[in-house]
C-alpha positions in Angstrom: 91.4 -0.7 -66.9 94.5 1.7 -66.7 94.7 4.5 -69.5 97.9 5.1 -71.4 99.0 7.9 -73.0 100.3 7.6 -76.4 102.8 10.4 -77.4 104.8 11.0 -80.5 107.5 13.9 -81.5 108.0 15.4 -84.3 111.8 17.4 -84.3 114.5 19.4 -85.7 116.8 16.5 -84.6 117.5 13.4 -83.1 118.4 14.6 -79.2 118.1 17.3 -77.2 121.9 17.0 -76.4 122.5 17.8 -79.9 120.2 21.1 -79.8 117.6 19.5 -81.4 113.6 20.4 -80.1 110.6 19.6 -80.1 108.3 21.2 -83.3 105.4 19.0 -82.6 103.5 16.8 -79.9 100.8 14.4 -79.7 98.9 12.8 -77.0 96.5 9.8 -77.3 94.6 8.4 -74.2 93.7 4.7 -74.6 91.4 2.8 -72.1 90.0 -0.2 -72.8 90.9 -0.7 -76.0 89.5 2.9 -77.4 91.0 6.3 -78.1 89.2 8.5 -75.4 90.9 11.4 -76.1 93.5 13.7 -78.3 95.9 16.2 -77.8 98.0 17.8 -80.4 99.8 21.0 -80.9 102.5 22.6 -82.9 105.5 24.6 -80.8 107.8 27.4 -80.8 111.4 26.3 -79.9 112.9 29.6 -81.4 115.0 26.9 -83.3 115.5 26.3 -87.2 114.4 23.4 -88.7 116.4 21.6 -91.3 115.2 21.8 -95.0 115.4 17.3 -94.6 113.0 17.5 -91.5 110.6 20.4 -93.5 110.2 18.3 -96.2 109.7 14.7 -94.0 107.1 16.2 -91.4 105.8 18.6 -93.3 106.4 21.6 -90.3 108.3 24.6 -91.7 109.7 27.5 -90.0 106.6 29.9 -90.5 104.4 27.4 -89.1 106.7 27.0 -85.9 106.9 30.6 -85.5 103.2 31.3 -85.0 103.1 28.5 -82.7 102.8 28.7 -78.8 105.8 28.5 -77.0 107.4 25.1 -76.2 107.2 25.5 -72.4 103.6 26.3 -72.8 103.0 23.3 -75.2 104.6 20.9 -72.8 103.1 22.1 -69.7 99.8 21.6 -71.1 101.1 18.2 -72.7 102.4 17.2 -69.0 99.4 17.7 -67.9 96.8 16.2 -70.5 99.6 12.8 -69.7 98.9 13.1 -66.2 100.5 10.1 -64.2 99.2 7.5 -67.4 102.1 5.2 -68.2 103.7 6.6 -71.4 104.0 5.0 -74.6 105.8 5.8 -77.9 107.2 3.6 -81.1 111.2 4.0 -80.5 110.4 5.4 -77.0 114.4 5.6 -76.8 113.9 8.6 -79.1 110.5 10.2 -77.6 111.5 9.5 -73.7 114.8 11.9 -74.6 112.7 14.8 -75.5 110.3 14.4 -72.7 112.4 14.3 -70.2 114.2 17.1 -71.5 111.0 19.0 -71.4 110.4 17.7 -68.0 113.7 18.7 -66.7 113.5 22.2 -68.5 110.2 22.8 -66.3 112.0 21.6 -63.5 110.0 18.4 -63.1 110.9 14.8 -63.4 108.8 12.1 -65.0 107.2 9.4 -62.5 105.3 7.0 -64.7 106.7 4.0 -66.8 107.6 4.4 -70.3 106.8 1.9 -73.1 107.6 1.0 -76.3 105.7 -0.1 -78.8 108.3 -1.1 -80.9 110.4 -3.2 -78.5 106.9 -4.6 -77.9 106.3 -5.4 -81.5 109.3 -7.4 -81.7 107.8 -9.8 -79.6 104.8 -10.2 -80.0 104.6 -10.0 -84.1 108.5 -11.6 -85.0 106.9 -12.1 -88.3 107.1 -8.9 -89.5 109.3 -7.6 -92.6 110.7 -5.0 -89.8 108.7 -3.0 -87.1 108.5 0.2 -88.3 105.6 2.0 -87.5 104.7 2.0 -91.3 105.4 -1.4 -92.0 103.7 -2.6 -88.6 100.2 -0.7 -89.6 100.5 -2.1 -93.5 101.6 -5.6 -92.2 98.7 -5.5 -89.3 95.9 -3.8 -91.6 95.2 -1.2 -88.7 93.5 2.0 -89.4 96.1 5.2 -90.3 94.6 8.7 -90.7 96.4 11.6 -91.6 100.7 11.2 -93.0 103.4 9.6 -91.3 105.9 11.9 -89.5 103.1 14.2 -88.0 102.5 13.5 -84.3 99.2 13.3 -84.3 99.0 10.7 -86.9 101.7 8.6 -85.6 100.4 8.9 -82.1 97.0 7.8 -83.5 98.9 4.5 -85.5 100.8 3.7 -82.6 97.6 3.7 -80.5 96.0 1.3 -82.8 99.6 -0.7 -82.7 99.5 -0.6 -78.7 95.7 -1.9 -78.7 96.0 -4.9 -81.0 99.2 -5.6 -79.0 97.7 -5.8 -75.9 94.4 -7.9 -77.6 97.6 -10.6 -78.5 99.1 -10.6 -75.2 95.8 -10.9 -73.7 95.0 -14.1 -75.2 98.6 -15.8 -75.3 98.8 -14.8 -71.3 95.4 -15.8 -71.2 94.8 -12.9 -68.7 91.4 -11.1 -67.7 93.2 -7.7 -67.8 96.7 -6.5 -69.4 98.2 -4.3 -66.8 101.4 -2.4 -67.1 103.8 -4.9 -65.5 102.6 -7.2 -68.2 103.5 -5.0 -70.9 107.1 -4.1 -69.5 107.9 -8.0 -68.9 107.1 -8.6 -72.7 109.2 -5.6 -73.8 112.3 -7.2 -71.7 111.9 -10.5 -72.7 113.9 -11.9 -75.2 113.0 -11.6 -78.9 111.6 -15.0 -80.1 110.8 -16.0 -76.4 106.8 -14.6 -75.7 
């Protein structure tokens, strides 16, 4: 079964092209339906974060500041991702910053990148919305730590991504999910899977 990496940002902003950066990343490997694996680290962007984003994530300055540096963050993020399909909640959002980070280091990103929220939309219409809060309330999945931390989120979204693909598995009524599935139910129309 394929493993897929689960990533969320935390940030001083909402794109790159507005100098915002990265503060935070988190990795989750999923295979099979389990969380093998977790990476997470705080990083040094030598930027300021705004006293709104402090007191939603919970990152301050002082923390940032005796964090690694974000090239060395990402470069050791890049590399715990491998070539693993990517997948975030609002990937519009995560995919900015990654690629940013990917392009800063001179790489570009080869993988397919999902999202778990477009994904949501389908497969649970029901739902009072498909925020990742509302999603693990309405879903009764397992949330450890506080929202808007990455390693949290990354962890709620994995849980999201699994039941997901437990839904698709039987409506499809496949053996496996692979990838291709998972992108053809994020571009199908809402209402329609």
């Amino acid at each position: 079964m394929t493993t897929y990496a689960i990533l969320d940002f935390e940030t001083t902003g909402m794109s790159p092209d507005c100098g915002a950066c990265p503060t935070e990343i988190a990795i989750v490997l999923v295979r099979d339906g389990l969380i093998v694996d977790r990476y997470q680290s705080l990083m040094n962007g030598n930027t300021r974060i705004p006293p709104f984003i402090q007191s939603l994530t919970g990152i301050t300055n002082a923390m940032v500041r005796k964090a690694p540096p974000m090239g060395q963050v990402m470069n050791e993020a890049i590399e715990f991702a491998a070539d693993y399909p990517l997948v975030a909640h609002n990937a519009s959002f995560d995919r900015k910053f990654w690629d940013d980070a990917l392009e800063q280091l001179g790489k570009e990103r080869q993988q397919d990148f999902l999202c778990s929220m477009l994904m949501a939309r389908r497969v649970f219409p029901q739902a009072p919305n498909h925020k990742l809060g509302t999603l693990v309330s309405f879903l009764k999945l397992p949330m450890s730590g506080q929202f808007h931390r990455a390693l949290a989120d990354a962890e709620a979204t994995a849980h999201l991504f699994i039941k997901m693909q437990q839904v698709i598995q039987d409506r499809l009524k496949l053996r496996e999910v692979h990838c291709r599935h998972l992108l053809a139910v994020q571009r199908q129309k809402i209402g329609t899977f």
